[in-house]
N, C-alpha and C positions, 0 to 999 in steps of 0.2 A: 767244029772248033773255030773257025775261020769265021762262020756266023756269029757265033757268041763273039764271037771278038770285035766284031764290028758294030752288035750291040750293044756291048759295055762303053764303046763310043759313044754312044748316044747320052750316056748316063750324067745327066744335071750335076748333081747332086754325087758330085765323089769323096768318097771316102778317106780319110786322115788314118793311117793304124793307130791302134789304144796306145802302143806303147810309145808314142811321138806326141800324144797330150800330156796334159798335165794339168791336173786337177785343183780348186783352190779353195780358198771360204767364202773370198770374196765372189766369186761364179757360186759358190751355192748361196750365198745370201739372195742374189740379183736371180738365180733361179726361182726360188722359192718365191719373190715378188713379182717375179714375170706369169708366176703359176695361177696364183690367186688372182694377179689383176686380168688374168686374160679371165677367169670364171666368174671372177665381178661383171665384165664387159659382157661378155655371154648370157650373161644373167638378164643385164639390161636390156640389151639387146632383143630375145626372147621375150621379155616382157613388153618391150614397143613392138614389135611383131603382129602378139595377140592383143593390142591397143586397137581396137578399129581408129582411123580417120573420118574425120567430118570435113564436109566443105560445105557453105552455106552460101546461098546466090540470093537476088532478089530476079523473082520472072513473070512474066503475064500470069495469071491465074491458068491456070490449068483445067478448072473445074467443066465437066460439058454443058453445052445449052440447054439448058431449061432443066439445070439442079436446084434443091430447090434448098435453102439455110434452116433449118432450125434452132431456135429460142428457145433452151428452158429458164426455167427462174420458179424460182420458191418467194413471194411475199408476202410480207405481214405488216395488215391494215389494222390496230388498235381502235379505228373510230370508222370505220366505212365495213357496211353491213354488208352480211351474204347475199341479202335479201334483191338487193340494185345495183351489187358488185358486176361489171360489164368488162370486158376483155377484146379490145375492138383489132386490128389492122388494116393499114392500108399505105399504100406505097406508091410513087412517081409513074406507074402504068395505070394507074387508076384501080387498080384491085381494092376494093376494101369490104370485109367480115369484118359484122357487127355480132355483137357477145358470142364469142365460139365458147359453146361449151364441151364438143365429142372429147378434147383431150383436156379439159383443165377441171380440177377438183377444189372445192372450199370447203373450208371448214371454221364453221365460229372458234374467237378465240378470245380471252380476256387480256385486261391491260396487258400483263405479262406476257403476252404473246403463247399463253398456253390453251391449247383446244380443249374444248366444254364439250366435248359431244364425238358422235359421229359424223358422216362428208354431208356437209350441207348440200340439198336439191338443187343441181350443176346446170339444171335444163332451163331453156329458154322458159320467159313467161311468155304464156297466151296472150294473142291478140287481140284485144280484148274489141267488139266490135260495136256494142250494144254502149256506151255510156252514160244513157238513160232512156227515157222513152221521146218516141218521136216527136208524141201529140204529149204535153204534158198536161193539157187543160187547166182547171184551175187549181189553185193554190190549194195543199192541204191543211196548211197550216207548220206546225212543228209536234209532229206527234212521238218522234225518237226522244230520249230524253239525254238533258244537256247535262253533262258528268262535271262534276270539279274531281282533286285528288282526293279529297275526304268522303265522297259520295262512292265514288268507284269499287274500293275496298268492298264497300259496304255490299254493292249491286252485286260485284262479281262472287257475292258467301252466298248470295239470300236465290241467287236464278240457277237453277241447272245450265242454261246454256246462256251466256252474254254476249251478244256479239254488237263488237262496238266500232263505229265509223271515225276514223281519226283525218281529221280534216285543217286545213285552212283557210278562211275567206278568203283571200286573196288567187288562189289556184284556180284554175281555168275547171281543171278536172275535178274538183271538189264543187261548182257550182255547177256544174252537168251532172252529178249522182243526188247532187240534195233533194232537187223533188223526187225520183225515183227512191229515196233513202225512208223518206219521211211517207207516201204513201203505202211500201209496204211494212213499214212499222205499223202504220195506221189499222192495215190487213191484217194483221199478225197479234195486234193489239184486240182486235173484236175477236179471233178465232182463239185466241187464247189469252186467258182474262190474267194478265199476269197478279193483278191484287191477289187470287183466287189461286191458279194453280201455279206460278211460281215455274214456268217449265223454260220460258226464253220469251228474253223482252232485246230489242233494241237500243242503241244508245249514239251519241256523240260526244267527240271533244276538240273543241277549239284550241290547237296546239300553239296559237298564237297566246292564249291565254293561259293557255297549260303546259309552258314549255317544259315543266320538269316533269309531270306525268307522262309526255308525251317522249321525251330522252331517259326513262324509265324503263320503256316499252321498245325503245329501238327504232323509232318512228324516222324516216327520213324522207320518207317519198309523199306524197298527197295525192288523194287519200289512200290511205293505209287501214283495211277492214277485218280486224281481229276478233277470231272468236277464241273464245275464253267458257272453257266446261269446269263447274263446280269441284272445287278440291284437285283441279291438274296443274292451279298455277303456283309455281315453288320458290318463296320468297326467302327462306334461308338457305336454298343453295349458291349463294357468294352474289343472288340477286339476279339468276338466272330465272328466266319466265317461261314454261312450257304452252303454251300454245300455238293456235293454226293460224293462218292467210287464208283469207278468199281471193282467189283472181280471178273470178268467174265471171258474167255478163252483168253491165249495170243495171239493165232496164228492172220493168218493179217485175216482171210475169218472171225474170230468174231470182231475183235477189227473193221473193216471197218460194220459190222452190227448193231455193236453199236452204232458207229456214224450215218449212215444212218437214227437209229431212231431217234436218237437224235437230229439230222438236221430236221426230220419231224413233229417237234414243239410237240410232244407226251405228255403226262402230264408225271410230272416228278415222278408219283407216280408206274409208270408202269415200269415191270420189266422180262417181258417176250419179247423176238424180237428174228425176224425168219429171219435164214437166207439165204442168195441169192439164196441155194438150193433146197430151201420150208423143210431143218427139221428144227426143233424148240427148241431152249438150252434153259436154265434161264439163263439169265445176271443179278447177282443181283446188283443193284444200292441200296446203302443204305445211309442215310444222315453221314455224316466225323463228328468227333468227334468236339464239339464246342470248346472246350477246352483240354488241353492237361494232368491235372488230371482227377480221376475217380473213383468213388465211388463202390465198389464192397458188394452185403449184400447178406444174402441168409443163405443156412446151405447143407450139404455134410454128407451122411450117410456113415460109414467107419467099416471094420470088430473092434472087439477090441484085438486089437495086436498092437504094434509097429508099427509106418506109418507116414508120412509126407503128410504134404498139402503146394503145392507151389503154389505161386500165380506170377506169368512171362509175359514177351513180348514173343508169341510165334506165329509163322505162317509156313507151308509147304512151302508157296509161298514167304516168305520176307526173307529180310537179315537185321542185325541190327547191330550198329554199340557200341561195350558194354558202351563205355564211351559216350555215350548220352542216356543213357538208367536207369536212377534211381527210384530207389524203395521206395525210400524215407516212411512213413508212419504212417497216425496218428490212432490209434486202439478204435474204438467207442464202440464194443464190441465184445469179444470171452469168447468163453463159451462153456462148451461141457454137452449134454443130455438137454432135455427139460426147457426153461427157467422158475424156480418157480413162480407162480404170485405172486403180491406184499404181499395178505394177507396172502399168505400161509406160507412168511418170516416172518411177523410179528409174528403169532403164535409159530412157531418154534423158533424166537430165543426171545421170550417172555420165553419158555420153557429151552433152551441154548443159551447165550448171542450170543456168537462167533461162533454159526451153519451159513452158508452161506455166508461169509465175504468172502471165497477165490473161487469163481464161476465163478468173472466175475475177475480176478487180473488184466490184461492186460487193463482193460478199462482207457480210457483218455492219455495213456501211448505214447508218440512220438519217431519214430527213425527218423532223417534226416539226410542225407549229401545231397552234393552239385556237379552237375557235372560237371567238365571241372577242378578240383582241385586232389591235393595226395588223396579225400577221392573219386575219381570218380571207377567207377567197385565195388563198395562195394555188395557183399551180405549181408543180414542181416537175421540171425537165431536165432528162440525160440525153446527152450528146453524145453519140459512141462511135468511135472510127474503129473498124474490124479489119484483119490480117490474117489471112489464112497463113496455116504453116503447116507444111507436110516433108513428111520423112519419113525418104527411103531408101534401100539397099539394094546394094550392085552387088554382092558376096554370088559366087560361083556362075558368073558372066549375065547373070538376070538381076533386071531391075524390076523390085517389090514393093508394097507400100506398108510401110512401119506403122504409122501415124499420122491423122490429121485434124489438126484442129483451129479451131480463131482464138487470137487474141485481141485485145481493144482497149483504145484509153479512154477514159469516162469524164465528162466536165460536168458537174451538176448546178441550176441554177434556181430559185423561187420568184417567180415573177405574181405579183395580185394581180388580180383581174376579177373581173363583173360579173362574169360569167360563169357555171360550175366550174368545180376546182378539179381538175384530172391529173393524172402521173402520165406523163409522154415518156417515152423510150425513143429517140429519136436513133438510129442505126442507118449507117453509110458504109457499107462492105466496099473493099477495096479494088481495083481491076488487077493490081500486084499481089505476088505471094511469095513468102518467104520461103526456098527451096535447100532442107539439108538433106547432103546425100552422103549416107556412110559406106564407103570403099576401103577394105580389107589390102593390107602391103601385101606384096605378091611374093612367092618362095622363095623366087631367083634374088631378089632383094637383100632379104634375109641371109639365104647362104654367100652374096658377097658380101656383106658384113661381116659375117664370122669370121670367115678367113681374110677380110681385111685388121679382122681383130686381130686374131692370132699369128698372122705373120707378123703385123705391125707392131706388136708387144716382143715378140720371139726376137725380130729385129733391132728395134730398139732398146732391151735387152742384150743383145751383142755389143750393141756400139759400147754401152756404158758401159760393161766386163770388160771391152779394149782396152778403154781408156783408164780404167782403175787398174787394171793389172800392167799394164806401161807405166803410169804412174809410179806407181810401186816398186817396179823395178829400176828405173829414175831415179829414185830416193835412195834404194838400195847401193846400186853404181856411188853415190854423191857421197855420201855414209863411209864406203871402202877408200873410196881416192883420198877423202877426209883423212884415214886412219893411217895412209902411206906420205 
């Protein structure tokens, strides 16, 4: 007994009996609003709880030595062919890859920017090493025959096989195949009488005088050597042309083995042919470009330094003429580092509104000119400043990594020049990064809020039932005296 008794000492919180209160309307009104507002407050409270925090820092990059960026992008070229489409980089260490093909895919595609086909052939052209013959002796004359647009129609109904040299005088590389061009015509011409059998004859066309047969055809490089088989080339489908490339050796001893298969009715899927020696070259024949745009997609891994990615008309073996040659360009997508999937944006910028907005900037964005006008020769260059941005989470004492991606601001400019017209990608990654880290409120937090709610309401609460029920009684007292 003596113990409980010195217990109940202890006790905070002593007791008033019932029957020494006294109950009112005004205490249950003020109860009733101390009730709800504390489960308003609770409510909130709980709901900022399960809010994670962000905090955002700017810090050194983070990234380890010798990581390495990648670049995707989707573009679409209207007037620059599959056929000499080039994919270059190169960067401030000196690294530079000329035409990568292992990761990037084309595809012809018309004005519209829609694809005509299947992936255009992605691989490097051959080297071509042979560009005519060593000794070319004397002259043969001109024994290929010289095409207008009105003639052509005609050659390519009446031959089984047409194979026709699209050249310019002026080209380095078109005046190194002409006597090698014209002697195995010459060859080709006694071994098969084309008056007579009709089975493949030779020909040429001066694109200087033929520019429109020759942008007809999709011509852009010099020389450019098409063969054309009876009945495969298809002028009402919206003016697409089925036919092949040769890229194979100038000299006359392959360009006469070429033809010899080709005369031997071979499938046209074949691309091996031996010649008269018995040794064995590749002559690659690959299908000509259906259209004269080209879709280029793909992504390019790059040290992260300062560096350019161009994308050009470029060949060992061609010449080009710069004012037919536009870069024009409509930007589907570029983007640098791994593209986030969709949820993984949503979360994050559920988190930070404006996280991810600037990733894809370029997207939908058009540069055009037009050739044969003051805007023809245009290069066109992007300037792009990149910012990595990662974010990660400390939730249950470990730090994870959320996400990571670049962002970048783009300046675009068209400068002429003299020179073929290319799309520069000019890209400068940052040595800073943008660091958000989302940290979780801790329990103990939590649970002193609640009970600073609910006292502070329960308390506050009291004061004002003092003060309205004193009041009250105040009035009451003033009322009586009044009445005496």
């Amino acid at each position: 007994m003596i113990f409980s008794g010195k217990l109940k000492s202890l006790d905070f919180y002593r007791k008033i009996p019932r029957d020494l209160t006294e109950a009112s309307f005004s205490g249950a009104g003020l109860s009733i609003i101390a009730a709800l507002s504390m489960v308003f407050l609770f409510g909130m409270e709980l709901n900022e709880y399960m809010t994670l925090q962000t905090t955002t820092s700017i810090v050194v990059d983070r990234s380890s030595d010798g990581d390495f960026l990648r670049i995707d992008f989707m573009l679409n070229f209207p007037a620059l062919s599959c056929e000499f489409a080039s994919v270059d980089v190169s960067d401030v260490l000196g690294t530079k890859r000329l035409n990568i093909t292992r990761t990037i895919r084309k595809y012809s595609i018309d004005p519209n920017l829609k694809t005509t086909g299947s992936e255009f052939h992605s691989g490097s052209i051959p080297k071509i090493n042979n560009h005519g013959d060593r000794d070319l002796g004397e002259d043969n004359g001109d024994d290929s025959v010289a095409l207008t647009s009105a003639q052509f129609d005609i050659y390519s109904q009446q031959y089984d096989i047409f194979v026709v040299n699209f050249y310019a005088p002026w080209c380095y590389w078109s005046n190194r195949l002409k006597p090698s061009w014209e002697k195995a015509s010459n060859i080709i011409k006694e071994r098969y009488n084309p008056e007579i059998y009709r089975r493949i004859v030779m020909g040429k066309v001066d694109c200087t005088l033929e520019n429109a047969l020759c942008r007809r055809h999709h011509i852009q490089g010099y020389p450019s050597i098409r063969i054309f088989r009876k009945g495969n080339d298809v002028r009402d489908n919206h003016g697409h042309h089925e036919h092949e490339s040769y890229y194979g050796e100038r000299d006359t001893d392959s360009l006469v083995a070429a033809m010899e298969v080709l005369a031997s009715s071979l499938p046209k899927e074949s691309q091996k042919l031996a010649l008269e020696d018995n040794s064995t070259k590749v002559v690659t024949q690959r299908a000509a470009p259906l259209t004269s745009g080209c879709r280029i997609e793909g992504f390019v891994l790059v040290n992260k330094v300062p560096g350019n990615l161009l994308i050009s008309a470029n060949s060992l073996a061609h010449s080009f003429d710069p004012s037919q040659i536009n870069v024009s360009h409509v930007i589907s997508y570029f983007g640098f580092g791994t593209k986030p999937p969709p949820t993984s944006l949503y979360e994050l910028r559920r988190l930070r509104p404006n996280l991810g907005e600037s990733y894809n900037r370029l997207a939908g964005k058009s540069f055009l000119t037009h050739s044969g006008d003051a805007n023809a020769n245009v290069t066109i260059e992007h300037y792009l400043q990149v910012v990595k941005t990662e974010v990660v989470s400390r939730r249950h004492s470990r730090e994870y990594k959320l996400l990571e991606e670049y962002e970048y601001t783009a300046h675009s400019s068209l400068v002429n020049s003299f020179y073929i017209p290319v799309v520069k990608f000019h890209y400068e990654p940052s040595n800073m990064q943008v660091l958000i880290t989302e940290e979780p409120k801790s329990f103990s937090h939590f649970i002193t809020n609640v009970c600073a709610i609910i006292g502070g309401v329960f308390t506050v609460a009291g004061i004002l039932d003092s003060i309205l029920h004193n009041t009250i009684r105040l009035v009451k007292k003033v009322e009586l005296g009044k009445q005496f």
